[in-house]
Structures are given as structure tokens and as C-alpha cells.
C-alpha positions as CSV (number, residue, x, y, z in Angstrom):
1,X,105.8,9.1,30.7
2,X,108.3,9.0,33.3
3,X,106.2,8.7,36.2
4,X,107.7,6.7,39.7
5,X,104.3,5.8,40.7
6,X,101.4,4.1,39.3
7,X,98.4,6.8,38.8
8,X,95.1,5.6,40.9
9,X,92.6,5.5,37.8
10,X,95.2,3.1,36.4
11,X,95.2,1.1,40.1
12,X,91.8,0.4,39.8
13,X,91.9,-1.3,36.8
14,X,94.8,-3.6,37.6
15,X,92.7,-4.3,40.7
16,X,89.9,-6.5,38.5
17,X,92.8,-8.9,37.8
18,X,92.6,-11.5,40.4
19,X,89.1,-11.4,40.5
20,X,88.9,-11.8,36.8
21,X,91.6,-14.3,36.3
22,X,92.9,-15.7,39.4
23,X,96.6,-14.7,40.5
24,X,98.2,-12.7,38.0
25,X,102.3,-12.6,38.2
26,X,104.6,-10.9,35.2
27,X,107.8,-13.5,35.6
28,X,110.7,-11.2,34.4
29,X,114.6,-13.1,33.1
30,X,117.8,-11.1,34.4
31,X,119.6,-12.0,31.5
32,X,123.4,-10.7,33.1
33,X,122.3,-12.4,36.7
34,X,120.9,-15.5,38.2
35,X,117.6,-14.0,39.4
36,X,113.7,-13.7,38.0
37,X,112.0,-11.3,39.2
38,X,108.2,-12.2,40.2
39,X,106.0,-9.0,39.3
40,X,102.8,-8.1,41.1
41,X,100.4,-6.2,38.5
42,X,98.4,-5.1,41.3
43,X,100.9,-3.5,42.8
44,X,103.6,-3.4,40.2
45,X,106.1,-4.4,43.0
46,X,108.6,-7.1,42.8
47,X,107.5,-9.8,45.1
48,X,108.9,-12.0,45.1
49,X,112.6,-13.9,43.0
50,X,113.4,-17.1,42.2
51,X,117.5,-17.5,42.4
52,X,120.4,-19.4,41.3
53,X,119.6,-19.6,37.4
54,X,122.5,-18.6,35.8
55,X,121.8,-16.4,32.7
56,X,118.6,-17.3,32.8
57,X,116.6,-16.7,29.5
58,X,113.4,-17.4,28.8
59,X,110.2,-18.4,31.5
60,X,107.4,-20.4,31.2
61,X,104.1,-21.4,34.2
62,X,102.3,-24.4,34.8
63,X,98.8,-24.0,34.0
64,X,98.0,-25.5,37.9
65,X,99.7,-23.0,39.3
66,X,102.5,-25.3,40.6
67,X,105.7,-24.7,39.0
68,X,107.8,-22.2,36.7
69,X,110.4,-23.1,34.3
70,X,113.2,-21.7,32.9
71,X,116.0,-22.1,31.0
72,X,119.1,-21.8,32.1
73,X,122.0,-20.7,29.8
74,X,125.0,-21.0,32.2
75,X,124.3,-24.9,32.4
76,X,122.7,-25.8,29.5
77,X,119.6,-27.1,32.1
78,X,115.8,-26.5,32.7
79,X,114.7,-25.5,35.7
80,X,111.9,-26.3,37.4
81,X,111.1,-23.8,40.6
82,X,108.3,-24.1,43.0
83,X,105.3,-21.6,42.9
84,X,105.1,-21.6,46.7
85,X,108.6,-21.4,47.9
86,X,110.5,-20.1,44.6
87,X,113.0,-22.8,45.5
88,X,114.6,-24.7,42.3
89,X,113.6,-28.5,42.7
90,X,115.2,-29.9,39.7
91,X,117.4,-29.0,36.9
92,X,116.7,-31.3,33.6
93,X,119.8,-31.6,31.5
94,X,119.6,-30.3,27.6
95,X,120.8,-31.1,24.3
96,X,122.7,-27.6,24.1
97,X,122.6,-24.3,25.0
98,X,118.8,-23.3,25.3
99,X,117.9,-20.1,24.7
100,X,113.7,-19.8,24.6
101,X,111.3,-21.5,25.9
102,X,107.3,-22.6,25.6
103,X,105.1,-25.0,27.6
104,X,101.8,-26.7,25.9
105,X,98.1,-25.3,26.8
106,X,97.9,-28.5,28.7
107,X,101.3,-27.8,30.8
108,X,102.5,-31.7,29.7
109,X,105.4,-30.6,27.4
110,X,107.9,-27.7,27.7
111,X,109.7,-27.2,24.2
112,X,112.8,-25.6,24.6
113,X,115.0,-23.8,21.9
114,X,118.5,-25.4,21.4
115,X,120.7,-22.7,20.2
116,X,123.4,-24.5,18.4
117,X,124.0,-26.3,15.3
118,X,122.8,-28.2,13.8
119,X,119.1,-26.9,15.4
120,X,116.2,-28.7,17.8
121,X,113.8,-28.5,19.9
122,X,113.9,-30.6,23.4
123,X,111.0,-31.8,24.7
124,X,110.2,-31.9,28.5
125,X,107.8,-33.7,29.9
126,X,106.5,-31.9,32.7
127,X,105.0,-35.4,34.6
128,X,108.4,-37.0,34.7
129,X,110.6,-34.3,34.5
130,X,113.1,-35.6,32.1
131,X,113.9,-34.9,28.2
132,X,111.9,-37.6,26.5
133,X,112.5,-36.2,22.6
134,X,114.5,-34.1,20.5
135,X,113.3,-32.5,17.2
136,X,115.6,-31.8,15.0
137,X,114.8,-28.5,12.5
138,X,116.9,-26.2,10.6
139,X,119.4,-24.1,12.2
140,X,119.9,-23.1,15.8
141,X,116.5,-21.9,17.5
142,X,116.5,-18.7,19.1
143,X,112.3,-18.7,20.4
144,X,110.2,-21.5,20.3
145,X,106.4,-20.9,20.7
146,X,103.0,-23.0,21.4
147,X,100.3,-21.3,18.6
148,X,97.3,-19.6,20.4
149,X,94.9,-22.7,19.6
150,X,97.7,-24.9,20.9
151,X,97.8,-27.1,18.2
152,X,101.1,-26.3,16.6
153,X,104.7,-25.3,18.3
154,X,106.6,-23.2,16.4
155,X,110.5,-22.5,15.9
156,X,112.9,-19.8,14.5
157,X,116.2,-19.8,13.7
158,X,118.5,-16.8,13.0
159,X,121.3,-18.8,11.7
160,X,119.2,-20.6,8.7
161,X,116.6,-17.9,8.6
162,X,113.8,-20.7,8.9
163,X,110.5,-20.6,10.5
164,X,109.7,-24.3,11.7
165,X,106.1,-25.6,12.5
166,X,105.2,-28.8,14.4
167,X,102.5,-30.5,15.0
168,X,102.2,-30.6,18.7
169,X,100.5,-34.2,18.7
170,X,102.6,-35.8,16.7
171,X,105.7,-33.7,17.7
172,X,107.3,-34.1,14.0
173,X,107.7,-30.8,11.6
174,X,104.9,-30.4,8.8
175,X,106.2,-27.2,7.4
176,X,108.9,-24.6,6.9
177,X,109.3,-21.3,5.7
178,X,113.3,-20.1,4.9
179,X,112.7,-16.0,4.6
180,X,116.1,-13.7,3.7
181,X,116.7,-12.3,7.0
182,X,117.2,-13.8,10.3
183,X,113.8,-15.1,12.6
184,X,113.7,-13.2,15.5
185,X,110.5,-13.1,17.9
186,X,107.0,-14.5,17.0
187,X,103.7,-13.2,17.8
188,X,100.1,-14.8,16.1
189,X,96.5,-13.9,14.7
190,X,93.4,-16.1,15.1
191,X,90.8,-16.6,12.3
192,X,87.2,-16.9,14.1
193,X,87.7,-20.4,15.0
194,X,90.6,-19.9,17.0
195,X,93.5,-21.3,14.7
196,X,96.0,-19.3,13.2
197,X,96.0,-16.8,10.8
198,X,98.8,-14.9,10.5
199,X,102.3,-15.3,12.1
200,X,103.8,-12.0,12.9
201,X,108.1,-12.1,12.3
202,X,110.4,-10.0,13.8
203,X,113.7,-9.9,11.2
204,X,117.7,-9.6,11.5
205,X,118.4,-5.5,10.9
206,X,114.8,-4.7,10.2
207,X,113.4,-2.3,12.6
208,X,109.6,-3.6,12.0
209,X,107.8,-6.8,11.1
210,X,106.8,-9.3,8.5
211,X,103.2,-11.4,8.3
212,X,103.4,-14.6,7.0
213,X,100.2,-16.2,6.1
214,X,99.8,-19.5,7.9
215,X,97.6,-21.7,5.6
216,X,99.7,-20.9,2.5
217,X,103.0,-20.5,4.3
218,X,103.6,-17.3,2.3
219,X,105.1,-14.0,3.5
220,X,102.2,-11.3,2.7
221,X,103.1,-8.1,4.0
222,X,105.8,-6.7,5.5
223,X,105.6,-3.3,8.1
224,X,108.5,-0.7,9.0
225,X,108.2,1.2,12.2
226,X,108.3,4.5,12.7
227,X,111.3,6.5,11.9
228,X,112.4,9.3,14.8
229,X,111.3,12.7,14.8
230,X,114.2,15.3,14.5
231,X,116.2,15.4,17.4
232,X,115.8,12.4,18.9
233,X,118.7,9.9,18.6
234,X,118.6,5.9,17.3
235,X,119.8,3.7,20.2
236,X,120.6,-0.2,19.8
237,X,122.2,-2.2,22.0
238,X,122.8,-6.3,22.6
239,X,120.6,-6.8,19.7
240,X,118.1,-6.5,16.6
241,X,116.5,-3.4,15.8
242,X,112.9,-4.7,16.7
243,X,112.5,-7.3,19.3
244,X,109.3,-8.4,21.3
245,X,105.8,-8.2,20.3
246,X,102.6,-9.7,21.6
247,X,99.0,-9.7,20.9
248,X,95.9,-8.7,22.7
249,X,93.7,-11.0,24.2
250,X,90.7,-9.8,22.3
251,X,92.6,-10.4,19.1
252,X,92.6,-6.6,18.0
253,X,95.9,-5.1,19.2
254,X,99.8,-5.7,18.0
255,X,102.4,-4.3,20.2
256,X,105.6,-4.3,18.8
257,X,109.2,-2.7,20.1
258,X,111.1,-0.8,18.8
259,X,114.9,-1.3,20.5
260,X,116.3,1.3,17.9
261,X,113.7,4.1,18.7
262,X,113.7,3.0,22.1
263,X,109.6,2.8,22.0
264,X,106.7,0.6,21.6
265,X,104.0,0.5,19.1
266,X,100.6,-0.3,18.3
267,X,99.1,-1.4,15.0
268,X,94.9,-2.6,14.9
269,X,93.8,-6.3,13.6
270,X,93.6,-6.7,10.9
271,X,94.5,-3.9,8.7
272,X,97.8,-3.5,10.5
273,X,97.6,0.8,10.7
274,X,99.7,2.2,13.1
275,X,97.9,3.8,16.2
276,X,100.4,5.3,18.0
277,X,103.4,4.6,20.4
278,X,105.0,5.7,23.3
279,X,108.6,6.1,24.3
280,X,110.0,3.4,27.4
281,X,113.1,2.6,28.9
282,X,116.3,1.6,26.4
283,X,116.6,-1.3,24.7
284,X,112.9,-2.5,25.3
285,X,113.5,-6.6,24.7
286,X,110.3,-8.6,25.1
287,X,106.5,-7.6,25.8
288,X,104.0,-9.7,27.8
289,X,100.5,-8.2,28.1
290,X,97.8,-8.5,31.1
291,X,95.0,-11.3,30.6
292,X,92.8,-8.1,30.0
293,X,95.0,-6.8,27.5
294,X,94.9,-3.6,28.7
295,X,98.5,-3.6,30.2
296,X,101.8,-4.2,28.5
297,X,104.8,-4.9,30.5
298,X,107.6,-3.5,28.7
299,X,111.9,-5.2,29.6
300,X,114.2,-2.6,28.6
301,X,118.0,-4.4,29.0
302,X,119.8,-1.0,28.9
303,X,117.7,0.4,31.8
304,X,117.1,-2.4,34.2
305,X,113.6,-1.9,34.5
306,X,110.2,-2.7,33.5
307,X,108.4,-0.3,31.7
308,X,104.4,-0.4,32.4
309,X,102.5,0.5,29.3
310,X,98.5,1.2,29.4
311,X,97.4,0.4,26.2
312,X,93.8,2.3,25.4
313,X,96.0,5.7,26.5
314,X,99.3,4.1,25.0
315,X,101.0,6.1,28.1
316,X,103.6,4.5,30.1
317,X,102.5,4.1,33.5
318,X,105.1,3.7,35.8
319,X,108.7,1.9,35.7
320,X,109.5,-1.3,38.1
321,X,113.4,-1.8,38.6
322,X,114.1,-5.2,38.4
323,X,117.4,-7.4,38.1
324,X,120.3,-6.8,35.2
325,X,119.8,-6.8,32.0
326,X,115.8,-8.0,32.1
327,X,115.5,-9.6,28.6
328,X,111.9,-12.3,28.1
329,X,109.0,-11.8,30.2
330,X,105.6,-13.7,30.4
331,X,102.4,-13.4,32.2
332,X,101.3,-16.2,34.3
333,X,97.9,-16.9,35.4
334,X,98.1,-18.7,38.6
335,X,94.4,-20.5,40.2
């Protein structure tokens, strides 16, 4: 679990990735810096980081393969960095303070979470580079998503407690859902046909996760992690108890963390039973998974690293040292 250096059976499997899916690159924030780190998942090296993004927050990738965004807290921007060079070509100007981010399956728009009052969504539009629409919703946004099927982009709020869905073509809210804690991170289930089932809701002070139901808008179930076992002692800090999950690309797997235990876990589609965990580095953040879904890459803000989790052992693999404070990470599938 606390191993400096990859194991080879694990090797070979991150070494199908390219072939399977083109370039594969984990794009880790620094929350406390002005670096992204650029993860190799072949050789789970940094190799690469773009720089000058102050408090950078959360990352997005160009379907082409051409750019990365990200949002950029210290000037209320969006930047827009080159694949090739990891230069910063242009910063677009915002409504407010963004926290983060999501870009359409098409890679047309980026919507971008304003995190003040009274509550929006910006909309960039990734031909011209500019802010062509703001959308207002309830309540600052904290993460801002694009549902699997890319039909719908979705907002939460912590302030108002709501969970905001728009339709992506139209751009206007259909539906909201005001629960009584805080909307933290977001993950999703497909039905069969690819459109969503089930939003998964991390809460304010809840150390686990609520399903809403997506065609009735109704809260059906909610899950508490694990508790400790004896001995082993709670540890939160810069934030909620539970923050980051993600869902396998075969539709099967939840991984969820667990900042107060310090861990991540695993519950099976669709019955939601726990299948195990694994302790990683403090305060694990976000989780972004491999296009494989067989590895989870893990940001622990308390330990400035990444924490590499295979998921069919649910071992962790090895630990990448990155920049400070490494809050949201995605996966980015470069051709």
C-alpha cells in the first residue's frame, strides 16, 4: 500500500492504454500553486506542467487533442493552454470567481461554475474563445458537469443546496432538485441506452453519498461509508467529509473517497454493496479513473501526491508527488 514504485504486472496493464485509446494523460490542479501537473499513466511520471494559473481549480481537454482548459481562481479567468507546448494562449475573462469546470462531448462549449452569489454557469465557446452566455441557477456553483450521454450539464451549489440540470442544446435549466445539505461532487449511472439513471451526490458533513433518481428527480437512497476500525484516527482537512467519486467505464464500479477515513471505496452497479477499500494519502480530493477503468488516480491535498489505485485488487499501486495541495483531476484522451 505504500509502495514507491509501480509493480511490473501492474506496468503491463497501463501499457495497453495508448494502444487502446490513443494518448492517455491524468491533468492534475495544484490548488496552493500556479502549476498542473501532466501525468503519464504509463509511466506514472510527471511529464510534463503547464504554469502560471494561479490557484488553479478544475481542468478540462479538447476532444482533438489540441487544448486544455482551466480555471483559474486568482483572476477570475479561463485558460486555455496548448497541448504541444503547455504554453497559456489566452485567458477568457468570467462572470466571478470559477471554481469547476466541464467541456461538452463535442469540445464546443466549456461550462464553468461561478462561485458567487447570486449563482451561474458561464459558457465558453471553445471556437471563439470568448464568454458568449451566462446561466443563471440557484446559489453559487461549486462543480459543474456534462452527463455521460452529453445531453444535459449539470450544476451544484453548496450555498442553496440545489442540484441544477440544463439542457445542453438549449442551454436553459429544465429542472431542480433543493436536498437539505450542501451539493458537493457529482458522479452518474446510465440506463441501457446510455442516458442517465442515477446522479450520485456527495453532501455537506456527510461522510458518504446520496442517489437521486434522474427521471423523477427524487432522492432514492442514501449510503454512509465506512466507519474506522479501532485505532485508526478520523482526519479532515480543507473540506467535506466525502469528496470525489467517479464511475467506471463499463458502468459497474463507484469509487468514492473518503477525506475523513483517509481511503477510497468501491460499491457495484446497481445494488450499491460495498466491495472494499483501501487506505491513500490524506485528504484524498477528487478521483479520475483510466479509460479501462481499471485504474483510479487518487489527489490527496494533505500529502501532495497522487495516489494510484488498481481497482480489480483495490490495492494502491504506487504514489506520484505532484504540486501543492493537488485538489480536481481528469483523464484526457488525447488522438
Amino acid at each position: 500500500m505504500n509502495m514507491t514504485q509501480i509493480a511490473p504486472r501492474y506496468l503491463g496493464l497501463l501499457l495497453a492504454l495508448p494502444l487502446a485509446a490513443g494518448t492517455v494523460r491524468i491533468i492534475q490542479t495544484n490548488s496552493a500553486g500556479d502549476n498542473v501537473s501532466i501525468i503519464d499513466p504509463v509511466t506514472n511520471k510527471v511529464v510534463g506542467e503547464i504554469r502560471g494559473i494561479e490557484v488553479n481549480h478544475g481542468a478540462a481537454a479538447a476532444p482533438d487533442g489540441s487544448r486544455y482548459y482551466v480555471s483559474n481562481e486568482g483572476n477570475s479567468t479561463l485558460d486555455i493552454a496548448d497541448v504541444k507546448t503547455l504554453k497559456v494562449t489566452k485567458s477568457i475573462p468570467l462572470t466571478g470567481h470559477p471554481n469547476n469546470i466541464a467541456i461538452s462531448k463535442d469540445g464546443r462549449r466549456v461550462y464553468v461554475s461561478i462561485a458567487v452569489a447570486p449563482g451561474a454557469v458561464d459558457v465558453i465557446d471553445t471556437t471563439s474563445q470568448e464568454r458568449v452566455k451566462t446561466i443563471p441557477v440557484k446559489g453559487a456553483v461549486h462543480n459543474t458537469y456534462v452527463t455521460p450521454d452529453g445531453k444535459f450539464v449539470v450544476s451544484g451549489s453548496i450555498a442553496s443546496k440545489t442540484i441544477t440540470v440544463i439542457d445542453q442544446k438549449t442551454e436553459e435549466p429544465v429542472w431542480s432538485l433543493t436536498m437539505d445539505l450542501g451539493i458537493r461532487p457529482l458522479a452518474f449511472a446510465a440506463n441501457p441506452d446510455g442516458s442517465t439513471k442515477w446522479i450520485f451526490v456527495q453532501l455537506s458533513a456527510l461522510n458518504g453519498f446520496a442517489v437521486v433518481d434522474f427521471a423523477t428527480h427524487m432522492e432514492i437512497q442514501r449510503i454512509k461509508l465506512p466507519e474506522l476500525p479501532a485505532g485508526k484516527a478520523k482526519f479532515l482537512v480543507g473540506g467535506n467529509e466525502s469528496h470525489g467519486m467517479a464511475v467506471t467505464a463499463d458502468g459497474k464500479t463507484l469509487v468514492v473517497n473518503s477525506r475523513l477515513n483517509s481511503s477510497i471505496y468501491f460499491y457495484s452497479i446497481p445494488d450499491l454493496k460495498l466491495m472494499g477499500g483501501t487506505e491513500v494519502g490524506k485528504s484524498p480530493d477528487w478521483v479520475t479513473l483510466t479509460p479501462d477503468g481499471k485504474t483510479a488516480y487518487v489527489a490527496c491535498a494533505a500529502s501532495n501526491f497522487v495516489s494510484v489505485v488498481d481497482i480489480k485488487s483495490m490495492k494502491e499501486v504506487t504514489r506520484i508527488p505532484v504540486g501543492e495541495v493537488p485538489k480536481r483531476n481528469i483523464t484526457a484522451v488525447l488522438p
